[in-house]
C-alpha positions as CSV (number, residue, x, y, z in Angstrom):
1,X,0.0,0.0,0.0
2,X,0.7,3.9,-0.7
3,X,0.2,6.7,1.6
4,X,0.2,10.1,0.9
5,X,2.5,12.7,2.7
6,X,1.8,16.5,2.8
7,X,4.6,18.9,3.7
8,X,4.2,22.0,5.7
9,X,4.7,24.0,2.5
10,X,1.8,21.5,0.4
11,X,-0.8,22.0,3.5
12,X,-0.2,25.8,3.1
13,X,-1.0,25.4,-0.5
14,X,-4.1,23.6,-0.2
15,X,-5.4,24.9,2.7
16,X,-5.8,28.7,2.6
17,X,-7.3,30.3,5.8
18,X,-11.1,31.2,3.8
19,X,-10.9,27.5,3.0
20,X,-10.5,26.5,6.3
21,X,-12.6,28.5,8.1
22,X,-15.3,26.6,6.0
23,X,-14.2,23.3,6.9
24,X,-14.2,24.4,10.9
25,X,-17.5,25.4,10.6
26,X,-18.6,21.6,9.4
27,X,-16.1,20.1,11.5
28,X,-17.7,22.0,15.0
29,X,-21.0,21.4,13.7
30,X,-20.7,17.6,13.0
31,X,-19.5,17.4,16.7
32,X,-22.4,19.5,18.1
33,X,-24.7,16.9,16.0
34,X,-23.0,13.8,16.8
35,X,-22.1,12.8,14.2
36,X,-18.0,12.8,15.5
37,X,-16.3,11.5,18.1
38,X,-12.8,12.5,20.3
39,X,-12.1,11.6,24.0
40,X,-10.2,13.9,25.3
41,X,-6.4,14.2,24.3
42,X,-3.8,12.3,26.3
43,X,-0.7,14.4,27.5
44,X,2.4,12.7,28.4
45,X,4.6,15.0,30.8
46,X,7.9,13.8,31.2
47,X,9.5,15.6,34.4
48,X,12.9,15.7,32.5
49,X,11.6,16.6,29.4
50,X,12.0,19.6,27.1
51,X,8.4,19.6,25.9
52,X,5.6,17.5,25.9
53,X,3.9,15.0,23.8
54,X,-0.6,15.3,23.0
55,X,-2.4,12.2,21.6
56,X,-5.3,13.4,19.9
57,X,-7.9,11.2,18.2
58,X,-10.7,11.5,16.0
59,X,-13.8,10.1,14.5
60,X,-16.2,11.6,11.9
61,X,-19.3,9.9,10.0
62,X,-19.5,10.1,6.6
63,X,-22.5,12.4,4.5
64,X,-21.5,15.3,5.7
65,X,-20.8,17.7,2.7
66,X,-18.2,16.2,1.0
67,X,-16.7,14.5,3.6
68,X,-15.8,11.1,4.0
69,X,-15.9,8.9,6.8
70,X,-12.5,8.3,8.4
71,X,-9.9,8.2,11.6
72,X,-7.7,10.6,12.6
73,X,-5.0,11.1,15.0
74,X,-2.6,13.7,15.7
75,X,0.8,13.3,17.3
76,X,2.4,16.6,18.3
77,X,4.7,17.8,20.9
78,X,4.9,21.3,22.4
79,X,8.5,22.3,23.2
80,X,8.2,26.0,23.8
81,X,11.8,26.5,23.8
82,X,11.7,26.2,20.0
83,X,10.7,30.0,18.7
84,X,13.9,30.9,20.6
85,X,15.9,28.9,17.8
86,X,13.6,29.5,14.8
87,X,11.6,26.4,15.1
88,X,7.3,26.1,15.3
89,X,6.5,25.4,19.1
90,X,4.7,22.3,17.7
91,X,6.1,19.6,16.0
92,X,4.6,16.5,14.7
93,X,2.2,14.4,12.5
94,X,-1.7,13.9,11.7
95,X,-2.3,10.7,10.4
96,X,-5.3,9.9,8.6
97,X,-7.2,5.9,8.6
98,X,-9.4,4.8,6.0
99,X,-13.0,4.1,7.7
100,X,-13.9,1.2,6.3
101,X,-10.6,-1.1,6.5
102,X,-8.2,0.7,8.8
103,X,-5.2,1.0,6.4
104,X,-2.9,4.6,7.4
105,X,-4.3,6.8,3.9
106,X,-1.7,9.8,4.7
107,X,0.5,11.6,6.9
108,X,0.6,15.2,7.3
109,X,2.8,18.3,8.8
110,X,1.0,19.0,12.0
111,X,2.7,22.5,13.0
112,X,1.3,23.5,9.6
113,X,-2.3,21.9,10.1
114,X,-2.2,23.2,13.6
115,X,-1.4,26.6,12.4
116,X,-4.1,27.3,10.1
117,X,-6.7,25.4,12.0
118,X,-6.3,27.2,15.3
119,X,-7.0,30.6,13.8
120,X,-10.0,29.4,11.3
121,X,-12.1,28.1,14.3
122,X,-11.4,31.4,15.8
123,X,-12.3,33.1,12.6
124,X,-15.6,31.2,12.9
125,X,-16.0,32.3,16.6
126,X,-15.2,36.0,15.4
127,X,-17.9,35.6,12.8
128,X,-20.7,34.8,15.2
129,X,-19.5,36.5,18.2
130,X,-17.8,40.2,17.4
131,X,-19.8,43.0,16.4
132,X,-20.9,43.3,12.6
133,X,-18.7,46.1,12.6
134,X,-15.7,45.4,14.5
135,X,-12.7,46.6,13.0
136,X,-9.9,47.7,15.7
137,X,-8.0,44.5,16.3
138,X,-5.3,43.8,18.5
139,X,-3.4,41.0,18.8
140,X,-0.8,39.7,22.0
141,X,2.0,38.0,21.3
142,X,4.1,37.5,17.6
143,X,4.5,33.8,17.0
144,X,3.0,31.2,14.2
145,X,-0.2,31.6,16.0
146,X,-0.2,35.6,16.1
147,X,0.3,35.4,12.6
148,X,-2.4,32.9,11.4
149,X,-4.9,34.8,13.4
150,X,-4.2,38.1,11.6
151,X,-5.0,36.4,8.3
152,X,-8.3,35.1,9.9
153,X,-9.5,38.1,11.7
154,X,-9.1,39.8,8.1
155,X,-11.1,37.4,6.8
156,X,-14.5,37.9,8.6
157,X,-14.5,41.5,9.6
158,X,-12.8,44.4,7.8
159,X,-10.1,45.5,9.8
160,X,-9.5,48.9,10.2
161,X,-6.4,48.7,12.4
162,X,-4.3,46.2,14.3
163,X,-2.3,46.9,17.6
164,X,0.2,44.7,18.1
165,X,2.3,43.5,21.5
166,X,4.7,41.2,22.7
167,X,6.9,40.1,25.4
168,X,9.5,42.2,23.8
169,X,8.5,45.1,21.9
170,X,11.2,44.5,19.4
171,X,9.2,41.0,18.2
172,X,6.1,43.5,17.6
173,X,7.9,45.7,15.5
174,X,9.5,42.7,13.7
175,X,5.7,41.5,13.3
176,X,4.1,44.7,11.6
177,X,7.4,45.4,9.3
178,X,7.1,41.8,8.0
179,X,3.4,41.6,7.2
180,X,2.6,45.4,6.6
181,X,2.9,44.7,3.0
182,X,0.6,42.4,2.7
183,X,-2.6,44.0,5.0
184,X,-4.3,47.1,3.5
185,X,-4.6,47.8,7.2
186,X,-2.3,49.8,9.8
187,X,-0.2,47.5,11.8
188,X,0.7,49.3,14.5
189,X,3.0,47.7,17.0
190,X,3.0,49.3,20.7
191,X,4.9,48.8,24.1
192,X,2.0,47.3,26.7
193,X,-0.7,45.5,26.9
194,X,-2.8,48.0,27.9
195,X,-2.1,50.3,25.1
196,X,-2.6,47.5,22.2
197,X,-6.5,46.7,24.4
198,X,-7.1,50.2,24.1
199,X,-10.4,50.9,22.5
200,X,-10.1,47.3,21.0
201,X,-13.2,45.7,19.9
202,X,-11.5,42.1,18.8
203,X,-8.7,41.0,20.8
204,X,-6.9,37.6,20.2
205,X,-4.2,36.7,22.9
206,X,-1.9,33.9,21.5
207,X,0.7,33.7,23.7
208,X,2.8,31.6,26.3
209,X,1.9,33.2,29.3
210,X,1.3,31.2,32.4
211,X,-0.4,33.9,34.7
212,X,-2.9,36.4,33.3
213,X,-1.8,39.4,30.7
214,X,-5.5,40.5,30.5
215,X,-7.3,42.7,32.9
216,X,-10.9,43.0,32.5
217,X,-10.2,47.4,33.6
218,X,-8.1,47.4,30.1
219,X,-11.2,45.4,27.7
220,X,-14.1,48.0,26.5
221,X,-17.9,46.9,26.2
222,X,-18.8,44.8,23.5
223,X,-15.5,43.9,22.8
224,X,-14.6,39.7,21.4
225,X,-11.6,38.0,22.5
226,X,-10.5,34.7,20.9
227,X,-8.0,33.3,23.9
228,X,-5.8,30.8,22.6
229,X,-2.5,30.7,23.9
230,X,-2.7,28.7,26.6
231,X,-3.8,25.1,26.6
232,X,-3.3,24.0,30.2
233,X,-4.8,23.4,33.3
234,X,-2.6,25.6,35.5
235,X,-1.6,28.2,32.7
236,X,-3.9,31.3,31.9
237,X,-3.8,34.3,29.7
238,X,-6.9,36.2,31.0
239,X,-7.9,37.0,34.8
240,X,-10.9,35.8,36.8
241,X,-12.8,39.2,36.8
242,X,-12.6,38.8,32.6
243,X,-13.9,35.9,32.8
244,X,-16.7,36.6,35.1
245,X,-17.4,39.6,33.2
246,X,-17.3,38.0,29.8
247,X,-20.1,35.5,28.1
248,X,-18.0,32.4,27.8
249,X,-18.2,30.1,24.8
250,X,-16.1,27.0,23.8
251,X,-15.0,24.6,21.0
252,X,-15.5,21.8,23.5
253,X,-17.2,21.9,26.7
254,X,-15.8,18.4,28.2
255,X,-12.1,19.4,27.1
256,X,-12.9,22.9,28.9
257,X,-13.5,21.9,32.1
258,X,-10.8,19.6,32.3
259,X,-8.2,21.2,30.3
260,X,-8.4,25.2,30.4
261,X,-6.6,27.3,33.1
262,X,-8.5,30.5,32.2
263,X,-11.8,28.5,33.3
264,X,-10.3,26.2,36.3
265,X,-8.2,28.8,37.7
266,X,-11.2,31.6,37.4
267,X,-13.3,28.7,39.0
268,X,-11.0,28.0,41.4
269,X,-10.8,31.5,42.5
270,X,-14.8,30.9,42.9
271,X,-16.2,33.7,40.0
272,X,-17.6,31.4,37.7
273,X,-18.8,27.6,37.5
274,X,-19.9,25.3,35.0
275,X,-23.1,27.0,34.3
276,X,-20.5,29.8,32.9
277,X,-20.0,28.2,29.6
278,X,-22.8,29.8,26.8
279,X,-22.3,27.1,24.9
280,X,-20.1,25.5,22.3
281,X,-19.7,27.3,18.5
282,X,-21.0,24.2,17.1
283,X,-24.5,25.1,18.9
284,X,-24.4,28.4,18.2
285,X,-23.9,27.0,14.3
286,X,-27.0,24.6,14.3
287,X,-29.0,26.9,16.4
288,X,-29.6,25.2,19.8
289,X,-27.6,27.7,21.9
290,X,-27.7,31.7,21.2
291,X,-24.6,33.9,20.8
292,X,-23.8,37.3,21.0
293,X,-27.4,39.2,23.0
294,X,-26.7,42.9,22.9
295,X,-23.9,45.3,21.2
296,X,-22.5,46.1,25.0
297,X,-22.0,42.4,25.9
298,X,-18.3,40.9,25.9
299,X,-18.0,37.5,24.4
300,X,-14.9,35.4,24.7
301,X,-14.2,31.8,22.9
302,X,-11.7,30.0,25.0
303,X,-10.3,28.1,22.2
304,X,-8.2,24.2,23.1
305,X,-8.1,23.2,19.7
306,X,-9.5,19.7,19.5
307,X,-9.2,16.6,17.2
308,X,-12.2,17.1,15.5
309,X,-10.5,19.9,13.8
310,X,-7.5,18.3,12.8
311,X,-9.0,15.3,11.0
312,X,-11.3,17.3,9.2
313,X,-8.5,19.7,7.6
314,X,-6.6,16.3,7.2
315,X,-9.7,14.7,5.3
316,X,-10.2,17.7,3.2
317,X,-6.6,18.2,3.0
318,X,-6.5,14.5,1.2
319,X,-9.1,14.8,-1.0
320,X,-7.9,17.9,-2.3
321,X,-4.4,17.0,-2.7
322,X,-5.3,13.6,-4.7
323,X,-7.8,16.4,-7.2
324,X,-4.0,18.2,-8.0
325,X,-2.1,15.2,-7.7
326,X,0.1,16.8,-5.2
327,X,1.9,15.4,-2.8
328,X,4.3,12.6,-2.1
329,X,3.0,8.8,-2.3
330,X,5.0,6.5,-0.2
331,X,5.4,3.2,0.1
332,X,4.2,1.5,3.2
């Protein structure tokens, strides 16, 4: 047998962000309707270790759209020591299994998948969530993820203006000079925090942080955030009185409450509980669950990133690739 391997450079290719932020929207939907399964990923911490290593598998149904019934797993480990020497944070593989006899169908970059994947379902949060017209954007941190989300925010609301800040101001001027060109937008990188929040009405924080860079004083009314950075149960990028303040929704409600520190740690400090969580943006897509209720509200989507999403950009990624023959086929 023959399986198919994708490059990072061939999943950029074939999956461009509008693309994507299509097949999200099936993917969360299919899970809000049952008709895909995931447990929740498996995280082996090795207390000598560099990084980490997540077990992520999949299921989906067949008949829905064009999709095809398959298995999916992704293997990818988080060594966040890596930007520091020019390397993706994640590294590893999804793998993709024929339905119907089990055989491996194709292999794919993950840090690539992972990277366009992350910022579509948060494109598709934006879309239901933020304001028709929201249009100041700012953006905390400057890695893969910083950049992705950039490209999606631009894709579902017209941007008028992006703040930009980092750890080090230097990496946010680095950020605007290298994508200027290619945004019909200012990119305007600043010094804080606070200064980049200020008067934002879509804020994404993709960062590293452990303890909270968000304070709810520094967010305006009716403001969307898309909180993606951290991915943890004991790391956070928002604080408890944002969270209390904001109306909470999710990609995954079982992975939320057993996997997100800006939800434990804000219920641990005793402002929120379960009852917190709107809903996921699958049921906001097929209509059991509202979204956004007045222009004043603040809506967050604490995005995971969940398995679902990975093998459906890997199913769609293998149907498309076999359309323009692209690819590498490999015997196995």
């Amino acid at each position: 047998m023959k399986i198919l391997v994708l490059s990072d450079k061939e999943v950029l290719e074939l999956l461009p962000m509008k693309e994507c932020i299509a097949v999200m929207r099936e993917a969360l939907i299919a899970l809000a309707d049952g008709k895909a399964e995931q447990p929740l990923r498996t995280i082996i911490r090795p207390p000598d270790a560099k990084g980490v290593m997540g077990l992520m598998p999949a299921y989906m149904s067949g008949g829905i759209t064009d999709h095809q019934a398959a298995f999916g797993l992704k293997a990818i480990c988080v060594f966040p020591g890596n930007p520091a020497n020019g390397k993706d944070a994640h590294q590893g593989a999804v793998l993709l299994f024929s339905a119907d006899t089990g055989e491996l169908l194709a292999m794919m970059n993950a840090s690539a998948i992972t990277a366009i994947r992350t910022a579509a379902v948060s494109g598709v949060a934006t879309d239901l969530l933020a304001t028709p017209g929201a249009c100041n954007l700012a953006i905390i941190g400057s890695g893969v993820q910083a950049r992705s989300h950039l490209r999606a925010m631009s894709e579902v609301r017209s941007i008028k203006r992006c703040r930009i800040a980092s750890r080090h101001f230097e990496h946010a001027q680095k950020f605007a000079e290298e994508l200027r060109q290619k945004f019909s937008f200012a990119l305007e990188p600043v010094e804080t925090i606070e200064a980049a929040l200020d008067t934002a009405d879509l804020i994404v924080t993709a960062t590293t942080a452990v303890e909270p860079i968000v304070r709810r004083e520094w967010i305006a009314a009716g403001a969307h955030l898309n909180v993606v950075g951290s991915s943890t149960p004991k790391a956070r990028e928002v604080d408890s009185e944002t969270m209390a303040a904001a109306s909470l929704f999710v990609d995954r409600r079982e992975s939320t409450i057993n996997e997100a520190g800006d939800y434990l740690l804000a219920t641990r400090d005793g402002v929120i509980g379960p009852d917190h969580i709107r809903g996921e943006i699958g049921q906001i897509l097929n209509g059991t669950k509202p979204g956004r209720t007045s222009p004043e509200e603040i809506t967050l989507f604490k995005s995971l990133g969940i398995a679902i999403e990975d093998l459906f950009a890997a199913e769609y990624l293998y149907r498309k690739a076999r359309e323009r023959n692209l690819g590498t086929q490999v015997s196995f």
